[in-house]
N, CA, C, O and CB atoms as a CASP TS submission, in Angstrom:
PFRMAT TS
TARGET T0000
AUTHOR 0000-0000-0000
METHOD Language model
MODEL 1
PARENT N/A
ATOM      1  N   UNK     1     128.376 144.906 114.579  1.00  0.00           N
ATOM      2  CA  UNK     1     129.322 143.869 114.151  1.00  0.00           C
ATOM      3  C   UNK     1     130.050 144.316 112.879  1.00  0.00           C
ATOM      4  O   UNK     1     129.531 144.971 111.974  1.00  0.00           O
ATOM      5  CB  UNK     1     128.585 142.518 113.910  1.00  0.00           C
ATOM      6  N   UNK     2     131.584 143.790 112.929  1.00  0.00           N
ATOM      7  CA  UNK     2     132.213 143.977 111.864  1.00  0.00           C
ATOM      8  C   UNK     2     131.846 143.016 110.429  1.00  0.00           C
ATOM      9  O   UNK     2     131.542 141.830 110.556  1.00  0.00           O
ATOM     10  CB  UNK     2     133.522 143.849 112.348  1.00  0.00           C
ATOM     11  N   UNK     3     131.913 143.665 109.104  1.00  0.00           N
ATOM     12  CA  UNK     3     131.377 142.633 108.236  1.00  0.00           C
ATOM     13  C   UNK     3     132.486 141.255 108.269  1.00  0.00           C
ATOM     14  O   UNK     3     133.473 141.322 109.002  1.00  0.00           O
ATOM     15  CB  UNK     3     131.189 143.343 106.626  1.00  0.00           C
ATOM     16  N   UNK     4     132.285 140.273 107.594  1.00  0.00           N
ATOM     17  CA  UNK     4     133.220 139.284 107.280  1.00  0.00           C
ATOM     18  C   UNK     4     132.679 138.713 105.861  1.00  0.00           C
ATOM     19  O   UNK     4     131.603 138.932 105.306  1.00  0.00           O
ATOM     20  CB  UNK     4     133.331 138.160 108.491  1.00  0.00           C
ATOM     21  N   UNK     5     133.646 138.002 105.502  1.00  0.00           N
ATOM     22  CA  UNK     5     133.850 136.969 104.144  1.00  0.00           C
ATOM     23  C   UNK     5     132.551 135.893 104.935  1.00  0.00           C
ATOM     24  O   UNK     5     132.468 135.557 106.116  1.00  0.00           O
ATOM     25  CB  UNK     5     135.996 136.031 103.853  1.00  0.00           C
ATOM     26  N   UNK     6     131.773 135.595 103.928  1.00  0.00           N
ATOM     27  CA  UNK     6     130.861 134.528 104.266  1.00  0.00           C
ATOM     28  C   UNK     6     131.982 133.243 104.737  1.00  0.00           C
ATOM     29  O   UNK     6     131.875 132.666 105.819  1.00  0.00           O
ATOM     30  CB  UNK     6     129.776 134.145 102.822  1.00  0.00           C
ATOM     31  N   UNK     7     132.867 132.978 103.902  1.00  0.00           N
ATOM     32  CA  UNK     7     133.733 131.611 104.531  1.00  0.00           C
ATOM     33  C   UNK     7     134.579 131.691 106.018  1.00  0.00           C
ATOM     34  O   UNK     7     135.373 130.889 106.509  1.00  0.00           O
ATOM     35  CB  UNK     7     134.982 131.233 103.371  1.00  0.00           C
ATOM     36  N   UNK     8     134.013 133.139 106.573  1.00  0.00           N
ATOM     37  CA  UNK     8     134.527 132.955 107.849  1.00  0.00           C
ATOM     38  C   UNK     8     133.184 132.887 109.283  1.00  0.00           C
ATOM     39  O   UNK     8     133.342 133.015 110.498  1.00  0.00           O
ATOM     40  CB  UNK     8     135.650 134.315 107.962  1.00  0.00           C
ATOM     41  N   UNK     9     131.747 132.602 108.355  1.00  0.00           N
ATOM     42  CA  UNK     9     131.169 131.828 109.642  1.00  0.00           C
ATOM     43  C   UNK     9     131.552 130.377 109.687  1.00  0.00           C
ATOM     44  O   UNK     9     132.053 129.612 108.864  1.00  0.00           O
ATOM     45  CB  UNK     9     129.566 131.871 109.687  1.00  0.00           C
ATOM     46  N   UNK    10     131.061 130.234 111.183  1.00  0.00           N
ATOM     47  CA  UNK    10     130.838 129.090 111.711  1.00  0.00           C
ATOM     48  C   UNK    10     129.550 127.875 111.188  1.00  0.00           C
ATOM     49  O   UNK    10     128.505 128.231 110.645  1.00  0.00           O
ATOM     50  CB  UNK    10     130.686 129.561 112.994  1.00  0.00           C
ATOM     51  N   UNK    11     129.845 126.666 111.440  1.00  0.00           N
ATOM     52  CA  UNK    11     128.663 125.762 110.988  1.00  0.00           C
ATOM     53  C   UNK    11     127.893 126.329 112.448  1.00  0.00           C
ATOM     54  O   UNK    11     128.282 126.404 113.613  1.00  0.00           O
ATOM     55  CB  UNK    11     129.027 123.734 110.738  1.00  0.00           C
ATOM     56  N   UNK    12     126.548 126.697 111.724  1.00  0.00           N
ATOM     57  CA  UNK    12     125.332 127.121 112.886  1.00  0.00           C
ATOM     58  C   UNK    12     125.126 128.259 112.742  1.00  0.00           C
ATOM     59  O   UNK    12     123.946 128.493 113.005  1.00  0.00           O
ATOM     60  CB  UNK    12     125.559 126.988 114.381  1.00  0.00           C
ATOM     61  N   UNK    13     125.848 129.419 112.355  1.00  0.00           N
ATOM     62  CA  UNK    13     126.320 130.923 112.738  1.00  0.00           C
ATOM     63  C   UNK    13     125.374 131.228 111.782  1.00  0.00           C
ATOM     64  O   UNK    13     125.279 130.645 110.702  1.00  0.00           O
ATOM     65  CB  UNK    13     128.005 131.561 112.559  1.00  0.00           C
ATOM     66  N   UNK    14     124.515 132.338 112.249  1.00  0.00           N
ATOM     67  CA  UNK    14     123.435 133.017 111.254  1.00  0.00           C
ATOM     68  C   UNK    14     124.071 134.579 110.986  1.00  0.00           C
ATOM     69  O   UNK    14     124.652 135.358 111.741  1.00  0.00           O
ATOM     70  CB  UNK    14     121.678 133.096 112.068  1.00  0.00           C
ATOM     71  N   UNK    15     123.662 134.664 109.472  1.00  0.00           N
ATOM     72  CA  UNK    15     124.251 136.109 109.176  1.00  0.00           C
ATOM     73  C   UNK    15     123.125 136.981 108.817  1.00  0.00           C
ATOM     74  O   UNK    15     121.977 136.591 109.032  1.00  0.00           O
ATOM     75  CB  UNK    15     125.346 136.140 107.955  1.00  0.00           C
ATOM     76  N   UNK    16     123.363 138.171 108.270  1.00  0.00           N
ATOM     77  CA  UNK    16     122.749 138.671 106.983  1.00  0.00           C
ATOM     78  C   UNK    16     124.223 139.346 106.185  1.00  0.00           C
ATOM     79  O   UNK    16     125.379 139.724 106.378  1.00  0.00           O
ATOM     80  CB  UNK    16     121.330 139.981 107.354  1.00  0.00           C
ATOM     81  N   UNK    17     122.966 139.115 104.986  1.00  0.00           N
ATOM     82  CA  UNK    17     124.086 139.595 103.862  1.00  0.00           C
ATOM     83  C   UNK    17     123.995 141.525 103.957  1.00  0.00           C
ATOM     84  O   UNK    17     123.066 142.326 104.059  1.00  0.00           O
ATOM     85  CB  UNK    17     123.480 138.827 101.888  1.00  0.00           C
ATOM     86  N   UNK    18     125.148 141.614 103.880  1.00  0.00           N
ATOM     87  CA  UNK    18     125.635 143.098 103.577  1.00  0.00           C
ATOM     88  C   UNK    18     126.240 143.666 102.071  1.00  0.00           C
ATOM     89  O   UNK    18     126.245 144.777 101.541  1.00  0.00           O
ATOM     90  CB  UNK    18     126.787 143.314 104.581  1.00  0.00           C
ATOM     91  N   UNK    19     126.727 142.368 101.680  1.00  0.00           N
ATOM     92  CA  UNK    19     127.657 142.852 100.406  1.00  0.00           C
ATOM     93  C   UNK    19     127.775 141.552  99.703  1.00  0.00           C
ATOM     94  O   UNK    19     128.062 140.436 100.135  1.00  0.00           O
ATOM     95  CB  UNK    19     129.285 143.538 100.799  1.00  0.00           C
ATOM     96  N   UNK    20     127.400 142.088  98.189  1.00  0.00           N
ATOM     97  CA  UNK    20     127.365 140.900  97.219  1.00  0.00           C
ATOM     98  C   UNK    20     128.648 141.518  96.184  1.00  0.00           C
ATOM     99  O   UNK    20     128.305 142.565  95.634  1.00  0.00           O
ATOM    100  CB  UNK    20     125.585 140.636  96.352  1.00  0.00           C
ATOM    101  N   UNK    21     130.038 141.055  95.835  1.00  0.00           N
ATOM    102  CA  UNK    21     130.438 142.274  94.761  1.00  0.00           C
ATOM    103  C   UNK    21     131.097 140.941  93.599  1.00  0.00           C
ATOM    104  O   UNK    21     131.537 139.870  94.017  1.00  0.00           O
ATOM    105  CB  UNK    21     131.968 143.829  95.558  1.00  0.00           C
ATOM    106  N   UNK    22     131.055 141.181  92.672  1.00  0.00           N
ATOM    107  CA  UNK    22     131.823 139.658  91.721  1.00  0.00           C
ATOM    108  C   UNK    22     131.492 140.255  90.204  1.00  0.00           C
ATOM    109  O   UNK    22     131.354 141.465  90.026  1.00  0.00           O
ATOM    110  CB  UNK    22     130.761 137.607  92.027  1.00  0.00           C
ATOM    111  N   UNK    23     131.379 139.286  89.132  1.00  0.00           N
ATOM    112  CA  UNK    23     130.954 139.345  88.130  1.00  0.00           C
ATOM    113  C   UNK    23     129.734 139.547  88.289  1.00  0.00           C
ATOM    114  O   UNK    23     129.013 139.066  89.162  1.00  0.00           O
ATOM    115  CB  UNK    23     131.248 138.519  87.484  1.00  0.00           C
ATOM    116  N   UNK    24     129.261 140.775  86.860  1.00  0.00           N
ATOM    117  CA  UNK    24     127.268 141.075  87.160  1.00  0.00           C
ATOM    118  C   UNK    24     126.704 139.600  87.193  1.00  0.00           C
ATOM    119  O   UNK    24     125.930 139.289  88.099  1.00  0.00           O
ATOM    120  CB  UNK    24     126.177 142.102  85.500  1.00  0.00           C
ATOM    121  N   UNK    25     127.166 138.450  85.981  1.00  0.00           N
ATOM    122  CA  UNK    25     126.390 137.887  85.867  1.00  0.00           C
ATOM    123  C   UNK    25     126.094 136.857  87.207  1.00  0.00           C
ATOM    124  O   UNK    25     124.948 136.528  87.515  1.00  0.00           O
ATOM    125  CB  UNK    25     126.619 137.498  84.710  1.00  0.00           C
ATOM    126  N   UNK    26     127.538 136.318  88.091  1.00  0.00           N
ATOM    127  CA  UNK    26     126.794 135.974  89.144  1.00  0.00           C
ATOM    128  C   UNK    26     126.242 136.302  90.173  1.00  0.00           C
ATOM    129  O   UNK    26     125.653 135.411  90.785  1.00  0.00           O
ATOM    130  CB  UNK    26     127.078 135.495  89.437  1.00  0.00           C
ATOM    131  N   UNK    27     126.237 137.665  90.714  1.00  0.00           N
ATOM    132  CA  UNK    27     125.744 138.638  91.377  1.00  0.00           C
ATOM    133  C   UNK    27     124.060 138.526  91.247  1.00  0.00           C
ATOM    134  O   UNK    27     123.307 138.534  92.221  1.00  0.00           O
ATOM    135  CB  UNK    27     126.406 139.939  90.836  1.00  0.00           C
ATOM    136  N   UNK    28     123.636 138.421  89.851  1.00  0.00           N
ATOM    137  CA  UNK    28     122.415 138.516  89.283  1.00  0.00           C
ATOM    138  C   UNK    28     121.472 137.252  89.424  1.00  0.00           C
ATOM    139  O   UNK    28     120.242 137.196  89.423  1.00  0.00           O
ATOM    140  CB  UNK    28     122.642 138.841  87.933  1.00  0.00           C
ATOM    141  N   UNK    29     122.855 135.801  89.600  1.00  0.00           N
ATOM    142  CA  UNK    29     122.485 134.656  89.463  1.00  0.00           C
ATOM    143  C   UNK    29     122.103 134.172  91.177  1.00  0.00           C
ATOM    144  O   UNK    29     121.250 133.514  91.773  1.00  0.00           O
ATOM    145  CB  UNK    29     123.664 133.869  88.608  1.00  0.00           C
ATOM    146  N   UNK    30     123.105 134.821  91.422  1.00  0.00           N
ATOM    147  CA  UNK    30     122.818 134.881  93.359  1.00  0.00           C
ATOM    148  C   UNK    30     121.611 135.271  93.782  1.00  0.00           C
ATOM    149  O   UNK    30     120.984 134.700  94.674  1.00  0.00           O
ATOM    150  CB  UNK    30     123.734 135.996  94.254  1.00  0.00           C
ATOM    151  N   UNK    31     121.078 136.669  92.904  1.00  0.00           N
ATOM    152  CA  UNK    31     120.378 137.224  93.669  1.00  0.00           C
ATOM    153  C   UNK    31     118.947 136.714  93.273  1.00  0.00           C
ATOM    154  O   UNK    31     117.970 137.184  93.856  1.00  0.00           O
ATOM    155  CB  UNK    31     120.655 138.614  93.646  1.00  0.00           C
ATOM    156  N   UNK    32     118.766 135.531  92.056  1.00  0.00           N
ATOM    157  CA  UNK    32     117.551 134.759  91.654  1.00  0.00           C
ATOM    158  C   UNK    32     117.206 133.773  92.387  1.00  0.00           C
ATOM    159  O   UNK    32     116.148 133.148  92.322  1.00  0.00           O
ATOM    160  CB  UNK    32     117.609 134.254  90.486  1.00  0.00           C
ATOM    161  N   UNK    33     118.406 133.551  93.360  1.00  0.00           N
ATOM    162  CA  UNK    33     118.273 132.097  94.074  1.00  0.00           C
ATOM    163  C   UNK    33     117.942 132.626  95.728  1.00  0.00           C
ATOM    164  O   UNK    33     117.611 131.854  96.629  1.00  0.00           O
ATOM    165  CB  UNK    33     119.997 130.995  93.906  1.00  0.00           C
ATOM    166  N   UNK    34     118.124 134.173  95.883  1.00  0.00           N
ATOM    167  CA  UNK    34     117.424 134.738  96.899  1.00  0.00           C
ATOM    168  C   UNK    34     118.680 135.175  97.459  1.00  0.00           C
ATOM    169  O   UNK    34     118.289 135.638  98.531  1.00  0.00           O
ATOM    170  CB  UNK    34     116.421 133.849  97.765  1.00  0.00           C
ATOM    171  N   UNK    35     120.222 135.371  97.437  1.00  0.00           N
ATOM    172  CA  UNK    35     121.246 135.483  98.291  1.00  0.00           C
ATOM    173  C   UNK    35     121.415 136.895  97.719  1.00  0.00           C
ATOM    174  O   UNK    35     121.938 137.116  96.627  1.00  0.00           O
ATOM    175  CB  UNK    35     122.476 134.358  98.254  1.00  0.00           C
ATOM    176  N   UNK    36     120.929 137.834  98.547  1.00  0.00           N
ATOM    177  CA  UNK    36     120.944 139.043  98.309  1.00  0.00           C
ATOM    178  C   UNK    36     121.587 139.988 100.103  1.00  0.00           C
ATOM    179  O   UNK    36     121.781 139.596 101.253  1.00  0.00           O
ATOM    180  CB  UNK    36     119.209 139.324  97.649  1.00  0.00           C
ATOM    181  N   UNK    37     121.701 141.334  99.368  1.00  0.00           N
ATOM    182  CA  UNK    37     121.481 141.869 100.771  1.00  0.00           C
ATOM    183  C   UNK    37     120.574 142.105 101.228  1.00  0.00           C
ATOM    184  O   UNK    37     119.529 142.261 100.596  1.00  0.00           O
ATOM    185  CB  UNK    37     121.896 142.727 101.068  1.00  0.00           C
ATOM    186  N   UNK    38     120.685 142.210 102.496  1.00  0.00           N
ATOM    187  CA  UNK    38     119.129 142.064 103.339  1.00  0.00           C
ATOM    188  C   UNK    38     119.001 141.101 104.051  1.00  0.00           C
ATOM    189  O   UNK    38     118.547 141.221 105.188  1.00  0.00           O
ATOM    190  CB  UNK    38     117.902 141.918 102.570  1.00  0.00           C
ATOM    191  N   UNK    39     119.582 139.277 103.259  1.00  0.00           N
ATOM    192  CA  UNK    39     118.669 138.193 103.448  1.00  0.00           C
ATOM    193  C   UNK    39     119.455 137.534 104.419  1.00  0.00           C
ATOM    194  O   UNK    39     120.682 137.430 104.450  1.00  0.00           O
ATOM    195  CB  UNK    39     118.266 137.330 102.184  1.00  0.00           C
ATOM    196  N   UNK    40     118.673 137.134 105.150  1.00  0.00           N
ATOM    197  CA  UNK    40     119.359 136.169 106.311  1.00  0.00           C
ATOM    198  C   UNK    40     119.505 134.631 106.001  1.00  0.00           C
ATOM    199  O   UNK    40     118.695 133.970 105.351  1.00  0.00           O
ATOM    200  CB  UNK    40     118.453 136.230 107.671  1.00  0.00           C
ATOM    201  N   UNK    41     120.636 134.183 106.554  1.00  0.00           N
ATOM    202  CA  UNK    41     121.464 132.803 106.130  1.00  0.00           C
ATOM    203  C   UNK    41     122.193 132.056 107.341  1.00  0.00           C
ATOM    204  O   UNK    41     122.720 132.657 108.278  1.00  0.00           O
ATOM    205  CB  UNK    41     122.699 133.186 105.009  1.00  0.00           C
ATOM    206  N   UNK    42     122.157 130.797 107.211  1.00  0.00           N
ATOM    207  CA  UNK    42     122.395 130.672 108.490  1.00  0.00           C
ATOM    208  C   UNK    42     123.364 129.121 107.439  1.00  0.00           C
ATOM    209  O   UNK    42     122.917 128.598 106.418  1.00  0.00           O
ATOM    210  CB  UNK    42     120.774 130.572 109.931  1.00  0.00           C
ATOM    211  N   UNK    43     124.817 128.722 108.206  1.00  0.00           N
ATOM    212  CA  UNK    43     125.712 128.544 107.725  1.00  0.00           C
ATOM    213  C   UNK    43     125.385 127.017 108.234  1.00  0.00           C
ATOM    214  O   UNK    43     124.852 126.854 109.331  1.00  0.00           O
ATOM    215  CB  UNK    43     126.878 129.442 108.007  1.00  0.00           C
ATOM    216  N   UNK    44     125.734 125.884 107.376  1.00  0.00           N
ATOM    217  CA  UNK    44     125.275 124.450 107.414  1.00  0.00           C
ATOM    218  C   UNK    44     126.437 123.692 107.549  1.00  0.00           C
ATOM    219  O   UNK    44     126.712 122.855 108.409  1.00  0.00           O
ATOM    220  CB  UNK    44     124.482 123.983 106.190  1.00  0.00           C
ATOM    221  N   UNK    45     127.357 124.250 106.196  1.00  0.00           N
ATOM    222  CA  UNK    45     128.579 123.271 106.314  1.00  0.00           C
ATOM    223  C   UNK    45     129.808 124.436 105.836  1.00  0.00           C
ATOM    224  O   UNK    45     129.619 125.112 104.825  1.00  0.00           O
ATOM    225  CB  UNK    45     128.417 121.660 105.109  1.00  0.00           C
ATOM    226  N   UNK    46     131.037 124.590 106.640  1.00  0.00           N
ATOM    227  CA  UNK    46     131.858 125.396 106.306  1.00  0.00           C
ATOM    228  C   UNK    46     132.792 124.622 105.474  1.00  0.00           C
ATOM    229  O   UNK    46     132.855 123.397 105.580  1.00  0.00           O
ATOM    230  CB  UNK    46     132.360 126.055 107.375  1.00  0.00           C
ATOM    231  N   UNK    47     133.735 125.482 104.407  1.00  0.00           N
ATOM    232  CA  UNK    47     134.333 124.622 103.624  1.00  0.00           C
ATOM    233  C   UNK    47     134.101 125.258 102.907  1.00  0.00           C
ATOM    234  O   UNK    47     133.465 126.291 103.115  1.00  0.00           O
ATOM    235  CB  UNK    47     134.149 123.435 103.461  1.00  0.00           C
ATOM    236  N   UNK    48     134.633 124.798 101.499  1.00  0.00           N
ATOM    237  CA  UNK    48     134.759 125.273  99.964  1.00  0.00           C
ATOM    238  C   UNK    48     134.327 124.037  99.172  1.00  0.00           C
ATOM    239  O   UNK    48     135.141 123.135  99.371  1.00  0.00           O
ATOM    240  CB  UNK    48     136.390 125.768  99.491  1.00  0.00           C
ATOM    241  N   UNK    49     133.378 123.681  98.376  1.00  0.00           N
ATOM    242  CA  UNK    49     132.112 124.613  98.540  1.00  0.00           C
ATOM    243  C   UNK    49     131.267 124.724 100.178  1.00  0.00           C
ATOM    244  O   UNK    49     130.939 123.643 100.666  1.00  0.00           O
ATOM    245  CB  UNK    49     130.970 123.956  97.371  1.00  0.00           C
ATOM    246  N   UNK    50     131.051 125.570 100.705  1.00  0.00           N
ATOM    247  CA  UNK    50     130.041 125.895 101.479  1.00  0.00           C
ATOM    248  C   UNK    50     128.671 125.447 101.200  1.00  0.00           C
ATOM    249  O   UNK    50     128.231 125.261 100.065  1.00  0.00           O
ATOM    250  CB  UNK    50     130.058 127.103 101.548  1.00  0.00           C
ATOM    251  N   UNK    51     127.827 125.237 102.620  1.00  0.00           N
ATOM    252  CA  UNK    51     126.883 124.702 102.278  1.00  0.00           C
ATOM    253  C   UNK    51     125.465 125.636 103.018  1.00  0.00           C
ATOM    254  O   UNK    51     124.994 125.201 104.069  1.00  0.00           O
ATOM    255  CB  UNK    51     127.158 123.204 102.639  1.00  0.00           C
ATOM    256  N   UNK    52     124.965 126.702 102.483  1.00  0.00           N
ATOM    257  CA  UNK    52     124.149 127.323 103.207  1.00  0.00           C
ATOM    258  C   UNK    52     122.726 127.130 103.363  1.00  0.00           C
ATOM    259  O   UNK    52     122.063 126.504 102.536  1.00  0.00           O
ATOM    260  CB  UNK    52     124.316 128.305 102.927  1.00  0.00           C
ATOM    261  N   UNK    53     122.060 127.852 104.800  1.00  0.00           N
ATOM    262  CA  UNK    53     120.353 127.729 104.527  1.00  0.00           C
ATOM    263  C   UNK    53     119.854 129.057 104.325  1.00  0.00           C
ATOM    264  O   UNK    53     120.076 129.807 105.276  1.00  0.00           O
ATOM    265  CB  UNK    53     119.427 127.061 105.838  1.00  0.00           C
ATOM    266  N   UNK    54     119.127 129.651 103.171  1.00  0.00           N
ATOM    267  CA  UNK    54     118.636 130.517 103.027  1.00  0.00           C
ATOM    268  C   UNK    54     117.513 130.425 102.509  1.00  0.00           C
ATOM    269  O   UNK    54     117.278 130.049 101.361  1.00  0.00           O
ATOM    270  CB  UNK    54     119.233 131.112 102.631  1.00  0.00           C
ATOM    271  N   UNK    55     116.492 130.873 103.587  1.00  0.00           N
ATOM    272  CA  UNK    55     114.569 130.402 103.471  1.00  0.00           C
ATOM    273  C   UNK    55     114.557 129.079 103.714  1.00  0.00           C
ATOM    274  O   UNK    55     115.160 128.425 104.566  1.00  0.00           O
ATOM    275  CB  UNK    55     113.639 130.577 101.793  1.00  0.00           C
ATOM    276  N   UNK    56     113.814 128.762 102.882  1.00  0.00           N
ATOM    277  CA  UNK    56     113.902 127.350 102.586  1.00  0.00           C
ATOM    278  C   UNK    56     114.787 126.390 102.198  1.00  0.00           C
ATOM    279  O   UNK    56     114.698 125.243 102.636  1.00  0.00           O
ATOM    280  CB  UNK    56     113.320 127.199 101.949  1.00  0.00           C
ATOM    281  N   UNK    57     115.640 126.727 101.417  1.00  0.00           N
ATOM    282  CA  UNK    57     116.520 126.341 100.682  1.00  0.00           C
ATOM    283  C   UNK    57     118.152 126.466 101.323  1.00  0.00           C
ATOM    284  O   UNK    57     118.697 127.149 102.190  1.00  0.00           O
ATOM    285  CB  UNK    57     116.227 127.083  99.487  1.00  0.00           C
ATOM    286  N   UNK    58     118.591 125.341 100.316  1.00  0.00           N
ATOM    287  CA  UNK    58     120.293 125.050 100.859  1.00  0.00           C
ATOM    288  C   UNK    58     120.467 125.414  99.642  1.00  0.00           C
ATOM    289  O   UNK    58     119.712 125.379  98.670  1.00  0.00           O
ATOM    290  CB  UNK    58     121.075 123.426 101.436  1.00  0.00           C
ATOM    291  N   UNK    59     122.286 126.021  99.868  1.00  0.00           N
ATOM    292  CA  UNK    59     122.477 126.088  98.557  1.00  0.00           C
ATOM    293  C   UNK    59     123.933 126.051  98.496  1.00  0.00           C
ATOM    294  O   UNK    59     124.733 126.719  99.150  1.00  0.00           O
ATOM    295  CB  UNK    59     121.829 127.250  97.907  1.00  0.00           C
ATOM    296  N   UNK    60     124.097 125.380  97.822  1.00  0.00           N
ATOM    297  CA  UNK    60     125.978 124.885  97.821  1.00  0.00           C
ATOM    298  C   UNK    60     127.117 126.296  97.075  1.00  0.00           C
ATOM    299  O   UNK    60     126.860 126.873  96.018  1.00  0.00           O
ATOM    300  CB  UNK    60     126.214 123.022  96.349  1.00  0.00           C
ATOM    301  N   UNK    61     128.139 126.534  97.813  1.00  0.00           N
ATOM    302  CA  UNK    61     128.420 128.012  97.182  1.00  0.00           C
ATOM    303  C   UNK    61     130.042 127.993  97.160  1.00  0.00           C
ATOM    304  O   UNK    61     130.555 127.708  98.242  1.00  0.00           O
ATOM    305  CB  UNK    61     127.728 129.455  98.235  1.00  0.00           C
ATOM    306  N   UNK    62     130.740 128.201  96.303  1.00  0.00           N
ATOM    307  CA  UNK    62     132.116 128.563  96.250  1.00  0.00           C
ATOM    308  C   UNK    62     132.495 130.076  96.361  1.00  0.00           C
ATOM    309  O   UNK    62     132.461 130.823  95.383  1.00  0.00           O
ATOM    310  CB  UNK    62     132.623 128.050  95.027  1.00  0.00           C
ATOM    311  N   UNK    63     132.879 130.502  97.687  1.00  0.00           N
ATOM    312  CA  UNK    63     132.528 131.773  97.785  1.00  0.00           C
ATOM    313  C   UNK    63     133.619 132.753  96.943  1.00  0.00           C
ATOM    314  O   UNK    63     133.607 133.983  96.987  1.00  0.00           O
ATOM    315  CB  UNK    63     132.417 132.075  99.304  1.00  0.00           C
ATOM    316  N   UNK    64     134.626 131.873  96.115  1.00  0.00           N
ATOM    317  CA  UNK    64     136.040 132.813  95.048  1.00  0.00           C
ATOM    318  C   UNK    64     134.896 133.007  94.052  1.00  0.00           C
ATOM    319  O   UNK    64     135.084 134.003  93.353  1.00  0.00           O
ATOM    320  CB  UNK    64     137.887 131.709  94.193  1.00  0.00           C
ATOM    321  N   UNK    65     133.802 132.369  93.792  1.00  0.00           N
ATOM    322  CA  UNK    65     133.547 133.181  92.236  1.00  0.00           C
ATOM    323  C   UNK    65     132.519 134.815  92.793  1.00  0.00           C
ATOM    324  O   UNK    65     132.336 135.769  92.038  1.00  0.00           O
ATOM    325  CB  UNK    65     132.213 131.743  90.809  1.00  0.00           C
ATOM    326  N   UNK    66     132.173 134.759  93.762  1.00  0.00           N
ATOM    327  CA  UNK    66     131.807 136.149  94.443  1.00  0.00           C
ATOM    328  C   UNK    66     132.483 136.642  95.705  1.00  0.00           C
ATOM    329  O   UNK    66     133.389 135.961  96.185  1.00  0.00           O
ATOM    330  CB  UNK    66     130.409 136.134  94.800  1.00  0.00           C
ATOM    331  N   UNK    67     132.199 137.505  96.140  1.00  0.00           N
ATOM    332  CA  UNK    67     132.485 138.284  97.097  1.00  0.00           C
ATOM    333  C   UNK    67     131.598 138.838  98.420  1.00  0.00           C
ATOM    334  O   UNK    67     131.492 140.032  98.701  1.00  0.00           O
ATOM    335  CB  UNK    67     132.835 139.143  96.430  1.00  0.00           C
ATOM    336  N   UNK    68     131.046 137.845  99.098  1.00  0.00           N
ATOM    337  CA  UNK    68     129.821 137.948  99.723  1.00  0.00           C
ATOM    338  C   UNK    68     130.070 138.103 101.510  1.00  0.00           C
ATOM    339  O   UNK    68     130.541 137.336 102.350  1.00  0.00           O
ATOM    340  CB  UNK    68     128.940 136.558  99.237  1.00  0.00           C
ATOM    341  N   UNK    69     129.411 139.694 101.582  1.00  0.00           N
ATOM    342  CA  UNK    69     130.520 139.888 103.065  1.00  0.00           C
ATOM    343  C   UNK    69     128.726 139.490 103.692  1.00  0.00           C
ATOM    344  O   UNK    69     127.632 139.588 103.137  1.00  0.00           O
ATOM    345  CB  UNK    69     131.705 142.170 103.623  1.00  0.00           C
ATOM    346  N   UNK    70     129.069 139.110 104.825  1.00  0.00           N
ATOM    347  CA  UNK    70     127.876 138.932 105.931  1.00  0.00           C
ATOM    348  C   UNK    70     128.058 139.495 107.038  1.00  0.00           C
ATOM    349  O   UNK    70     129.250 139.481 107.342  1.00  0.00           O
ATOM    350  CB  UNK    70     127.578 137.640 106.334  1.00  0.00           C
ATOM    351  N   UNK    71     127.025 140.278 108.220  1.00  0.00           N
ATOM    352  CA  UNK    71     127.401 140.644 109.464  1.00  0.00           C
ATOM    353  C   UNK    71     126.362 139.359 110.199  1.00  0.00           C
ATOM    354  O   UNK    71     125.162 139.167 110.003  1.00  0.00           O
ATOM    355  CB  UNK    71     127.087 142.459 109.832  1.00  0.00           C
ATOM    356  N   UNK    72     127.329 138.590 111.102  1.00  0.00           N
ATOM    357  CA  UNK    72     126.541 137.941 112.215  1.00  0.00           C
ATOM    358  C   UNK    72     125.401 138.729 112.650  1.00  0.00           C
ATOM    359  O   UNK    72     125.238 139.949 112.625  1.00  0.00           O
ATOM    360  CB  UNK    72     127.387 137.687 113.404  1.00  0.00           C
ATOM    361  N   UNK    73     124.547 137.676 113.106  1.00  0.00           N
ATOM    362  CA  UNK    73     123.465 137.971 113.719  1.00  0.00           C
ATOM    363  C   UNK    73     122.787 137.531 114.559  1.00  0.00           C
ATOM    364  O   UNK    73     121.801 136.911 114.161  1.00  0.00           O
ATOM    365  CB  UNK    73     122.915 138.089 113.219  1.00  0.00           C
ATOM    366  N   UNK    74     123.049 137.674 116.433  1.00  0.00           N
ATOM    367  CA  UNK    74     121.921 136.583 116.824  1.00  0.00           C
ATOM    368  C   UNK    74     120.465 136.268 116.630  1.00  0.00           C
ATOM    369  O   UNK    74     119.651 137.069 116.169  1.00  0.00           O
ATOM    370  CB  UNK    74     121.872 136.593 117.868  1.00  0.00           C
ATOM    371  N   UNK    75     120.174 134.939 117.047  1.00  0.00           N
ATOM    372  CA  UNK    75     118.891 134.505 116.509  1.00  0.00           C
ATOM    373  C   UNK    75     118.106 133.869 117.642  1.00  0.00           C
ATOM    374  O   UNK    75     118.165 132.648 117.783  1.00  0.00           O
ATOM    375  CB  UNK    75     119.072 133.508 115.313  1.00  0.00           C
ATOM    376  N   UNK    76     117.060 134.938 118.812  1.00  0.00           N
ATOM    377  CA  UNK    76     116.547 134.264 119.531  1.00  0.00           C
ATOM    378  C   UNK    76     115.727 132.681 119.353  1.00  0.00           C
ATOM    379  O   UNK    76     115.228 132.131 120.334  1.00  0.00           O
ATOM    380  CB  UNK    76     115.966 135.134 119.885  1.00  0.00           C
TER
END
């Protein structure tokens, strides 16, 4: 799969992250709250702010103050 802008999944659409790029400090702040590469996310509410599930947790996200590419992923 080609990467995309996190604001171009779908509500339901599960990703993983590929690419985090922005200011260090929110990059750093992302990556305390677990939104790293690697981590799989699965998309709740599309929109600005966005509303994601990652682990356990939701987490409300304006994706202009980072740069967060995701590749889809199905999820048996």
């Amino acid at each position: 799969h080609d990467l995309l802008p996190l604001d171009c999944l779908r509500r339901g659409e599960w990703a993983e992250v590929a690419e985090v790029d922005g200011e260090a400090g929110w990059v750093c702040r992302l990556a305390e709250l677990g939104l790293r590469v690697g981590c799989r996310l699965r998309m709740l509410q599309p929109g600005c702010p966005c509303l994601v599930q990652l682990d356990g947790s939701r987490l409300s996200l304006r994706p202009e103050a980072c740069q967060i590419l995701v590749r889809p992923v199905a999820v048996a």
